[in-house]
C-alpha positions in Angstrom: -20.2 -129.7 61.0 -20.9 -130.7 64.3 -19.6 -133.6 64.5 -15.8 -131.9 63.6 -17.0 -129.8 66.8 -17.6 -132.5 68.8 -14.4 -134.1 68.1 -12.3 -130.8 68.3 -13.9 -130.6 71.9 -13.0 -134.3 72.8 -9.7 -133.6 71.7 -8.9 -130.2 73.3 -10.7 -131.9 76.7 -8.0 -134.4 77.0 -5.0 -133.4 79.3 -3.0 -136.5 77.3 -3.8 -135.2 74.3 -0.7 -134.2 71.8 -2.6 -132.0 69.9 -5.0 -128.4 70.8 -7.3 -127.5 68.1 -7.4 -123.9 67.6 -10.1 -123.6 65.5 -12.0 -125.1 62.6 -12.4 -124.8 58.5 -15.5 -124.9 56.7 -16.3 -124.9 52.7 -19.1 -122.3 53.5 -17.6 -118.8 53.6 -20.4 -117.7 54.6 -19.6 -119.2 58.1 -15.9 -118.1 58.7 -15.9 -115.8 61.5 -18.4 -117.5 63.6 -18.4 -120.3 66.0 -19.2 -123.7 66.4 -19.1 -124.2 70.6 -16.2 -122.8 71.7 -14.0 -123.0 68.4 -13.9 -120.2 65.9 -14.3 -121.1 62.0 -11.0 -119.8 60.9 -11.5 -120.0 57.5 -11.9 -122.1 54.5 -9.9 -125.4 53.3 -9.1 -123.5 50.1 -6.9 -120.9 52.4 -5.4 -123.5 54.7 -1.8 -122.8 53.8 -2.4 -119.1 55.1 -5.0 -119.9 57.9 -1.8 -122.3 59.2 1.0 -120.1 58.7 -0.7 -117.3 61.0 -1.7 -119.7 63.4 1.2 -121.6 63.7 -0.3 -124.6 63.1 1.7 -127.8 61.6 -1.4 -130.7 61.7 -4.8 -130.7 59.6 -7.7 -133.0 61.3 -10.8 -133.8 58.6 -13.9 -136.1 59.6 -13.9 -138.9 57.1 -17.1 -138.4 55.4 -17.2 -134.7 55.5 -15.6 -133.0 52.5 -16.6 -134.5 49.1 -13.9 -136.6 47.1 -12.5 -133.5 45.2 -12.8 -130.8 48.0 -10.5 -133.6 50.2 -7.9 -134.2 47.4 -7.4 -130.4 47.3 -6.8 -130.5 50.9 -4.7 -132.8 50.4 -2.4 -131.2 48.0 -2.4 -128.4 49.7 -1.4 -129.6 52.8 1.5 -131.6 51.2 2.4 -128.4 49.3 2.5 -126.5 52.6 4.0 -129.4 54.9 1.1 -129.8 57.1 0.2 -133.0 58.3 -3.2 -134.3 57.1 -4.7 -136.5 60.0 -8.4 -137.8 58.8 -10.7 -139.2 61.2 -12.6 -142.6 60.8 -15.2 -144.1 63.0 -15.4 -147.9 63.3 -18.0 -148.7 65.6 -16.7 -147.6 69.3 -13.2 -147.6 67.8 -11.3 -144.3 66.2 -9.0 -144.4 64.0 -6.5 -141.6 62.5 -5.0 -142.1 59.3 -2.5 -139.4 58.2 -0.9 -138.1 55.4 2.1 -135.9 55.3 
């Protein structure tokens, strides 16, 4: 969603940032292949394990909010299955805070 953009933007903006996003997942196939700014929709959660393998990628970044109870327990799994580094996003007012599972 765009809010995920927005963030991926903020992130990738930020010279003192640790991390680059290198693209984004969304539950609607329909959208992989297309872009949300300047980030490509790589794929699906459901094929994270693969979508992270080719990219090289090692951490996962989810909105709090945006994938429904079931859909983020899968993630979940499958991160922890894959060793991937789940980091989810909260908002709390001004203040953000990254919880993370690994």
């Amino acid at each position: 969603d765009s809010t995920a953009g927005v963030l991926a933007q903020q992130m990738n903006a930020l010279p003192e940032s640790l991390y680059r996003i290198r693209g984004l997942l969304d539950c609607d196939p329909g959208k992989v292949g297309t872009r949300l700014g300047c980030l490509r929709i790589l794929g699906t959660p459901e094929h994270v394990e693969e979508i992270a393998r080719v990219h090289g990628i090692s951490d996962v970044f989810v909105v709090a909010g945006s994938l429904s109870g079931i859909n983020l327990r899968s993630l979940m799994v499958s991160c922890t299955q894959s060793n991937l580094t789940l980091k989810i996003r909260m908002r709390l007012g001004s203040t953000s805070i990254w919880y993370s599972w690994t």
